[in-house]
C-alpha positions in Angstrom: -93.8 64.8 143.4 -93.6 64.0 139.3 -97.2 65.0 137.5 -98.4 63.5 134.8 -97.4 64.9 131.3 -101.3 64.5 130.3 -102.5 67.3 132.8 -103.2 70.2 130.9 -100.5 73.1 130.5 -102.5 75.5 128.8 -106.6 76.9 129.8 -108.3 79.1 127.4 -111.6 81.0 129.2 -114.4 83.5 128.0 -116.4 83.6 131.0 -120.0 85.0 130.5 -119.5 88.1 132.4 -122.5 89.7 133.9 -122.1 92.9 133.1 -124.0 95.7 135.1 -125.9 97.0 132.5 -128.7 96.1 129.9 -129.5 97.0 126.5 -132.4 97.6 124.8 -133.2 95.1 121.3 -134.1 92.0 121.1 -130.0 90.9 120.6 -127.9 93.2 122.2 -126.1 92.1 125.1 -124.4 89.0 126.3 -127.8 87.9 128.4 -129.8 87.6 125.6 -127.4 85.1 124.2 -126.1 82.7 127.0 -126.6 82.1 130.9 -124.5 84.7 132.7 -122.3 84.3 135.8 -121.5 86.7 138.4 -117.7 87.7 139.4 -117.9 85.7 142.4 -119.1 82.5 140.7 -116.5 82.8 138.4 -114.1 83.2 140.5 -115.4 80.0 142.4 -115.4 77.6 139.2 -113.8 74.4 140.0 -110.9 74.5 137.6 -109.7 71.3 136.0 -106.5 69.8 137.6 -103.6 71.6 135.8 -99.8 70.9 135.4 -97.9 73.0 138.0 -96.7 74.7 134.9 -99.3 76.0 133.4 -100.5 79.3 131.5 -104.4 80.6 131.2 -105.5 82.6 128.5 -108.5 84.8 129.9 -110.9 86.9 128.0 -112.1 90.1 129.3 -114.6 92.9 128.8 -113.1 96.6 128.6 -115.5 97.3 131.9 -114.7 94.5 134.1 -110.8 94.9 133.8 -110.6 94.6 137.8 -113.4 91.6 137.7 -111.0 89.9 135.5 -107.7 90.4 137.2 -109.5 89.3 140.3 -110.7 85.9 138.6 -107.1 85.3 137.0 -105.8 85.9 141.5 -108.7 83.3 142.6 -107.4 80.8 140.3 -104.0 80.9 140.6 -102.4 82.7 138.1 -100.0 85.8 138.0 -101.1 88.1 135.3 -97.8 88.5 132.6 -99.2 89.9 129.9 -102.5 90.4 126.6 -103.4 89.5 123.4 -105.5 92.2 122.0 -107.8 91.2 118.8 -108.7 94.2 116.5 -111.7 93.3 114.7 -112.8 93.7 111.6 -116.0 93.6 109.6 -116.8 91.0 107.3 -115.6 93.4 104.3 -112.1 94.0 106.4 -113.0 97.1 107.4 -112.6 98.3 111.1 -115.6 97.0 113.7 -117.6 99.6 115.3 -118.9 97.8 118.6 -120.6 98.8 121.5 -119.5 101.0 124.7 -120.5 103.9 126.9 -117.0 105.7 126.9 -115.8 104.4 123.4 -116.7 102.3 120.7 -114.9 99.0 121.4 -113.4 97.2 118.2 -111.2 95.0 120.1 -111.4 92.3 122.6 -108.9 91.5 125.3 -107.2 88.4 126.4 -104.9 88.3 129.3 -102.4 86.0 129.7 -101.3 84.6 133.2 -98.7 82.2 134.3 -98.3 79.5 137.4 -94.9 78.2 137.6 -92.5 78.2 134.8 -94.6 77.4 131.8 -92.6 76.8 128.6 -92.9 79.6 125.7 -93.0 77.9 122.3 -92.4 81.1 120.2 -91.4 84.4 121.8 -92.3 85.9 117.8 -95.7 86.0 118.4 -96.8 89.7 118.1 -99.5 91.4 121.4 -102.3 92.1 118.3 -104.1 90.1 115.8 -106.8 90.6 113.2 -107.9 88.0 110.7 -107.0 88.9 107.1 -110.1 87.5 106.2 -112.9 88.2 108.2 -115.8 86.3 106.1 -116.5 84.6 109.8 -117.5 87.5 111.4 -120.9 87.7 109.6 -123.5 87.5 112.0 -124.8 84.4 110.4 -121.7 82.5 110.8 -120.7 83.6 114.2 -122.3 83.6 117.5 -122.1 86.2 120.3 -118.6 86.7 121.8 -117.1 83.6 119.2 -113.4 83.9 118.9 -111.7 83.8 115.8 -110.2 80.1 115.1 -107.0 82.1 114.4 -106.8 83.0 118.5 -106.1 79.3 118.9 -103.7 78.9 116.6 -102.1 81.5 118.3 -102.4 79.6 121.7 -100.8 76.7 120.4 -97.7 78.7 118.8 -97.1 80.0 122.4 -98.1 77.3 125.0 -98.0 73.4 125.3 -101.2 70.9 125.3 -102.5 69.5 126.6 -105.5 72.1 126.4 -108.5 72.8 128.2 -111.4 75.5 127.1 -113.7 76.5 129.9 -117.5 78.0 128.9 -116.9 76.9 125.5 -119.7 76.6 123.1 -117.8 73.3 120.7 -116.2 71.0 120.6 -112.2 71.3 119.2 -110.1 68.8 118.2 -107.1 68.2 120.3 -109.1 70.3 123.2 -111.0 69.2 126.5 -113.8 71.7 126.3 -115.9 72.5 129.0 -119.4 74.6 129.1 -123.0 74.2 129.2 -123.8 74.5 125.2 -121.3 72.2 124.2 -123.1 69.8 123.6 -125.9 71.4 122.0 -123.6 72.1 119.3 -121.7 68.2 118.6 
């Protein structure tokens, strides 16, 4: 059976974890910020119809490794490798963020494969940072945003079409999906 070429090859997703914690303030924490979704209902997100060849880009939180790896099994998708994003401050210095163990300054994105998805560059390096981090202050970004940069990187290493689930806007060249999408056009 021949699929067409416009199905998407490539997903991008941050889900909004629920994490089994709560902190005090009036903005810490991902609840404070955006509807959160439970492992289960994550894992039970009707997914758009993808090319049989496909690769999903999935962001995760340091304590919900397991949740995530789960998520990336329900959907279909065999777990090859991670993008890792070291932050930095607004004045390029290294981010101090939150954690019980340690204090995360990086984010994680795994990367999962069904089929044989083509590779567009094999020189993309496992770590980025932005050289210039004047996004990152707070009045710019929102909670959990991602870097324009990681989707630059997306494109160097995946075919489009693309789809971004829980997104917050829209993207050009992108079929975004998520409930404050909209709010934001």
């Amino acid at each position: 059976m021949k699929q067409s070429p416009e199905l998407p090859h490539t997903i991008v997703a941050d889900p909004p974890w629920q994490f089994r914690d709560s902190l005090p303030g009036p903005k810490r924490g991902a609840i404070k910020h955006y509807n959160l979704m439970s492992t289960a209902d994550i894992m039970a997100y009707e997914l758009p119809e993808m090319h049989t060849n496909s690769r999903l880009f999935l962001w995760r939180v340091a304590s919900m490794q397991e949740d995530a790896l789960q998520v990336m099994r329900a959907w279909g998708y065999e777990l090859k490798s991670e993008i890792v994003w070291v932050k930095k401050t607004k004045h390029g210095k290294r981010a101090f963020g939150m954690g019980h163990q340690v204090m995360n300054e990086h984010e994680v994105c795994l990367i999962g494969i069904k089929g044989h998805p083509m590779v567009h560059s094999r020189s993309i390096r496992s770590t980025f940072s932005i050289e210039n981090p004047s996004w990152f202050d707070a009045t710019m970004g929102e909670h959990s945003e991602k870097p324009d940069d990681f989707y630059h990187i997306v494109k160097q290493l995946s075919p489009g079409p693309y789809v971004e689930l829980f997104g917050r806007k829209k993207r050009s060249g992108w079929k975004v999906f998520g409930d404050e999408v909209e709010k934001k056009s």
